[in-house]
C-alpha positions in Angstrom: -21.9 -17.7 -0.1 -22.5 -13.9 -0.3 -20.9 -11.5 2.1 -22.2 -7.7 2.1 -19.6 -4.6 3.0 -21.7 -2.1 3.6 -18.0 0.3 4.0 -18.0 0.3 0.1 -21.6 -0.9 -1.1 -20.2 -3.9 -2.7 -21.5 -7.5 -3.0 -18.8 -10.2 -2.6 -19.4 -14.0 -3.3 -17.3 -16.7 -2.1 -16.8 -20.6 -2.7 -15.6 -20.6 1.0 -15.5 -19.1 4.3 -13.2 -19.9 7.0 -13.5 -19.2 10.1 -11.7 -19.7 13.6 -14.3 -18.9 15.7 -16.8 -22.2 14.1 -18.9 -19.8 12.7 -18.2 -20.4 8.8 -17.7 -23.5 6.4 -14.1 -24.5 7.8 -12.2 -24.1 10.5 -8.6 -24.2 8.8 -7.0 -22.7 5.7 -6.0 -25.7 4.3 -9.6 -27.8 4.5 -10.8 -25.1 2.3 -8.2 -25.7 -0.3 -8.2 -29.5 0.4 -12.0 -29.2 -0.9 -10.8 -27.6 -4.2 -12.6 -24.2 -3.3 -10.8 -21.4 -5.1 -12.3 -18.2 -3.8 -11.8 -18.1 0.1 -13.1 -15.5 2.1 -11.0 -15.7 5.8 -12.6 -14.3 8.8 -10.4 -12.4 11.6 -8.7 -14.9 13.6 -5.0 -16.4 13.9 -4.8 -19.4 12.2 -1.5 -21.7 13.5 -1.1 -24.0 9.6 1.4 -24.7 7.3 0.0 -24.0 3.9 1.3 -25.4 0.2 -0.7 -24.2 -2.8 0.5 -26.7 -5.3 0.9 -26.6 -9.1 -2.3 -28.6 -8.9 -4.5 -25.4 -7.1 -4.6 -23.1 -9.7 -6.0 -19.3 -9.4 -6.6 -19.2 -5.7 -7.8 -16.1 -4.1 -7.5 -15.9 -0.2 -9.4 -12.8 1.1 -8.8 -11.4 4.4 -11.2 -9.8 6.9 -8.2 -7.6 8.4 -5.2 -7.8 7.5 -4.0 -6.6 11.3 -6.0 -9.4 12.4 -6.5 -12.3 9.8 -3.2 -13.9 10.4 -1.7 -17.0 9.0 1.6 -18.1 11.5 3.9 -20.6 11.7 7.1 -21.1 13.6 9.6 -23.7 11.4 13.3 -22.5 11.2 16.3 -24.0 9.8 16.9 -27.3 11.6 14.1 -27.4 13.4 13.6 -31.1 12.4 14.9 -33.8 9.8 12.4 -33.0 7.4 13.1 -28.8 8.1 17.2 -28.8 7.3 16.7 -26.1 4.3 15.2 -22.6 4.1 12.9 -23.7 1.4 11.1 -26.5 3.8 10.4 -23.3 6.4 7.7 -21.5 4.8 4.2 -20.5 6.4 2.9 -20.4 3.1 4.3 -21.6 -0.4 2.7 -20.5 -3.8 3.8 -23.0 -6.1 0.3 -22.2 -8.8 0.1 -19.7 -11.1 -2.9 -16.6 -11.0 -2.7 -16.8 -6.8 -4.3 -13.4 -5.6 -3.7 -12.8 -2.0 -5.6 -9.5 -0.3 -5.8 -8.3 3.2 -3.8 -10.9 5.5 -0.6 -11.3 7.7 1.7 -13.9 6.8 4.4 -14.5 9.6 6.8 -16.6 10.9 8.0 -15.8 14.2 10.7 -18.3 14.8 13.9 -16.2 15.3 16.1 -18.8 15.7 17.7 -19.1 12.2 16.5 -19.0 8.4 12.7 -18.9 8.6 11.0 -18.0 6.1 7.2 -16.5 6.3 6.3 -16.4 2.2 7.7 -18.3 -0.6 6.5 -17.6 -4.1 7.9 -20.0 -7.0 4.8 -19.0 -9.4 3.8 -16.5 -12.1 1.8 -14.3 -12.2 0.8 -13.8 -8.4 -0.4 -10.6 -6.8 -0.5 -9.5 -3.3 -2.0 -6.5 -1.8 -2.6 -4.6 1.6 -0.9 -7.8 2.9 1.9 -7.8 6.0 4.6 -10.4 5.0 6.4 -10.5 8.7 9.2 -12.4 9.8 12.8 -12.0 10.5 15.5 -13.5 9.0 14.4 -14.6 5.5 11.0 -13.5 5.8 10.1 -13.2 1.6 11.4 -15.7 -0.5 10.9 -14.8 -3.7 12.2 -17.7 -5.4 10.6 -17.4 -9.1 8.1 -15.9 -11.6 6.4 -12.8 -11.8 5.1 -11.3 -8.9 3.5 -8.4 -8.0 2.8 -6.5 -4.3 0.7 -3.5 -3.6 0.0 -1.7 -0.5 2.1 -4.4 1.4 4.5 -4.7 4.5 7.3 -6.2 4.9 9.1 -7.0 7.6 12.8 -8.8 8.6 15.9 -8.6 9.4 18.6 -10.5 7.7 18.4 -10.5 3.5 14.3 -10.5 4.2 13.4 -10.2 0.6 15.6 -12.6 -1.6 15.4 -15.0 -4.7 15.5 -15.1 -7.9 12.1 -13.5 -8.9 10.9 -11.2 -11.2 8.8 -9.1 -8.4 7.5 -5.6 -8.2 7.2 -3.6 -5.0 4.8 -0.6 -5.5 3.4 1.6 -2.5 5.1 -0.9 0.0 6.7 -0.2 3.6 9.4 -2.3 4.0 10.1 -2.5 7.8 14.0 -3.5 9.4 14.0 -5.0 12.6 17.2 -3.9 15.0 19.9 -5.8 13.2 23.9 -5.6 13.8 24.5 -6.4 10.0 23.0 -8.2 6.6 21.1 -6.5 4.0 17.5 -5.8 3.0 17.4 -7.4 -0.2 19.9 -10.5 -1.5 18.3 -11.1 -5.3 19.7 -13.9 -7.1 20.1 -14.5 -10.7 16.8 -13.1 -12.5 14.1 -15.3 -13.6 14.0 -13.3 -16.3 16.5 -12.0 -18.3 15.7 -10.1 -21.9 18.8 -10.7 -24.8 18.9 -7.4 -26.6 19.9 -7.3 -30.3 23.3 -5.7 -29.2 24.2 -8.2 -27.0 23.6 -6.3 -24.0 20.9 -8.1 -21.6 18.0 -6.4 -19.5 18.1 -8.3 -16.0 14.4 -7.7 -14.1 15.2 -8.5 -10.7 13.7 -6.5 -7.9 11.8 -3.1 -8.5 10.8 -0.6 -5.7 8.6 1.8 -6.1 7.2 4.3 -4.1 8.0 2.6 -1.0 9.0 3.8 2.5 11.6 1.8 4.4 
């Protein structure tokens, strides 16, 4: 499959295209994936799924047509359910594979009601760019690994960025809702944590830079 931008002369090719409007090779997100097709090209549309790259689903690339307007939304929350009691079970999308490669989407949850989180990244080596991460409280969970974010936004209220990742912010806008307390950022423990002849240890927790918030 072979999609022509004439905006910067380039020829892309695809495995996939999704596509909410029928006109493409899947409908959904997840049928794509489900078919083991690792470079997804993702037409304008909202798409309403609950997405889990596994272990299993390695080097994905999901390519948006817009990011303003190629949106991937959910709506879980903290107790929502029996099987949706801890943040971790309220992601819109989980990266759980190493070498994902995410470019020109929104990933949202719009519940409001308690923890919800809108990205969860437990994987190395996983890059995101010109992507809008939107939710409110607990929006990014960035649980584990190396990660790295380019031209993104982010958007939250309550400790919206969080984990325990190595992650790297560069060119972002990080965006605070109205909020009558909480923090931006509540990092954890590192993932990664260098032991320095002297005794002395290097933590690599969260790094900003050249961001706006």
């Amino acid at each position: 499959l072979t999609i022509y931008n004439t905006v910067n002369s380039q020829i892309k090719v695809f495995d996939a295209i999704v596509s909410a409007d029928g006109i493409g090779d899947f409908l959904y997100i997840n049928s794509a994936l489900d078919r083991n097709k690792k470079l997804i090209f993702i037409k304008k549309g909202t798409y309403k799924e609950k997405i889990n790259i596994d272990t299993q689903k390695t080097n994905i690339r999901l390519i948006g047509e817009n990011k303003e307007n190629t949106i991937i939304t959910n709506n879980d929350y903290v107790g929502k359910n029996s099987s949706i009691n801890t943040t971790y079970d309220t992601y819109t999308l989980k990266i759980s594979s190493k070498g994902f490669y995410a470019e020109n989407l929104t990933i949202e949850n719009t519940a409001t009601q308690a923890q919800a989180v809108a990205l969860l990244v437990e994987a190395d080596t996983v890059i995101f760019k010109d992507c809008i991460i939107k939710g409110f409280q607990d929006s990014h969970y960035a649980k584990s690994g190396r990660q790295f974010y380019y031209n993104c936004t982010i958007i939250g209220d309550v400790d919206f960025i969080f984990g325990n990742a190595t992650a790297y912010f560069y060119n972002c806008t990080i965006i605070s809702r109205n909020r009558k307390q909480g923090y931006i950022t509540a990092p954890g423990k590192p993932y990664i944590i260098t032991d320095l002849p002297d005794g002395s240890k290097i933590l690599h927790g969260f790094l900003f830079k050249n961001c706006i918030l």
